[in-house]
C-alpha positions in Angstrom: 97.9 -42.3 -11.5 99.0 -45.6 -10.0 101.3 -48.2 -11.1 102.2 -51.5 -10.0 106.1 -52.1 -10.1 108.1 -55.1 -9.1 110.9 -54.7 -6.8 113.3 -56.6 -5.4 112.6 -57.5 -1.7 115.8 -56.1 -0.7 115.1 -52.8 -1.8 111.6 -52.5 -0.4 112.9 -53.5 2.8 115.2 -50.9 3.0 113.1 -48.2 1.9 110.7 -50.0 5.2 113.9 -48.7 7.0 114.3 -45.3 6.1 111.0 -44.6 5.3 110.2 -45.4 8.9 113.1 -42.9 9.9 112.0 -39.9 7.6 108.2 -40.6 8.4 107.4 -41.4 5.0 105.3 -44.9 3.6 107.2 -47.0 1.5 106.1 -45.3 -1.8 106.8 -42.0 -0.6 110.5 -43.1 0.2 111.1 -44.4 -3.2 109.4 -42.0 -4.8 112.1 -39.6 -3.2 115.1 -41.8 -3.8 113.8 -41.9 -7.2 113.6 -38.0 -7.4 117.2 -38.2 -5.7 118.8 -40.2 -8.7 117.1 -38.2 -11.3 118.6 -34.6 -10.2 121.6 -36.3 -9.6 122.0 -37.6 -13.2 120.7 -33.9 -14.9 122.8 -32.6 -12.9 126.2 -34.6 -12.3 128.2 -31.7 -10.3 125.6 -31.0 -7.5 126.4 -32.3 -4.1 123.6 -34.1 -2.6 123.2 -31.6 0.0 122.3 -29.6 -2.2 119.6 -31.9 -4.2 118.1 -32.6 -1.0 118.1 -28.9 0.0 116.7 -28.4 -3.5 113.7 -31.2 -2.1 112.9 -29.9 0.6 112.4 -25.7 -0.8 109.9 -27.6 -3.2 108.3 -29.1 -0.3 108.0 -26.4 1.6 104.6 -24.0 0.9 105.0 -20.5 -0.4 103.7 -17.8 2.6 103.5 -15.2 0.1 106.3 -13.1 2.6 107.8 -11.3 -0.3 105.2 -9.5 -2.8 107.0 -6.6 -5.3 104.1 -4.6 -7.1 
């Protein structure tokens, strides 16, 4: 489902920054810096190494290596 949102010029132009960097449209970028801040506020004592570690494992797509029957 979409939104519409207003944001502030400044921070849509420097999502147009990094979200040129990290391949990513400008949604997609703040959609991540958004997913950023959230684990960072449940969770006040995690690096962001870590949380971006964290986004990335979710990203990636299961290969289904490790089966236990």
């Amino acid at each position: 489902m979409s939104v519409n949102v207003k944001l502030s010029e400044s921070l849509v132009a420097q999502a147009k920054r990094y979200a040129q960097t990290q391949h990513r449209s400008v949604p997609k970028q703040i959609e991540y810096w958004s997913q950023i801040g959230k684990i960072a506020e449940e969770n006040p004592d995690l690096p962001f190494n870590m949380i971006r570690d964290i986004l990335i494992a979710d990203q990636e797509e299961s290969s289904n290596e490790y089966q236990f029957d």
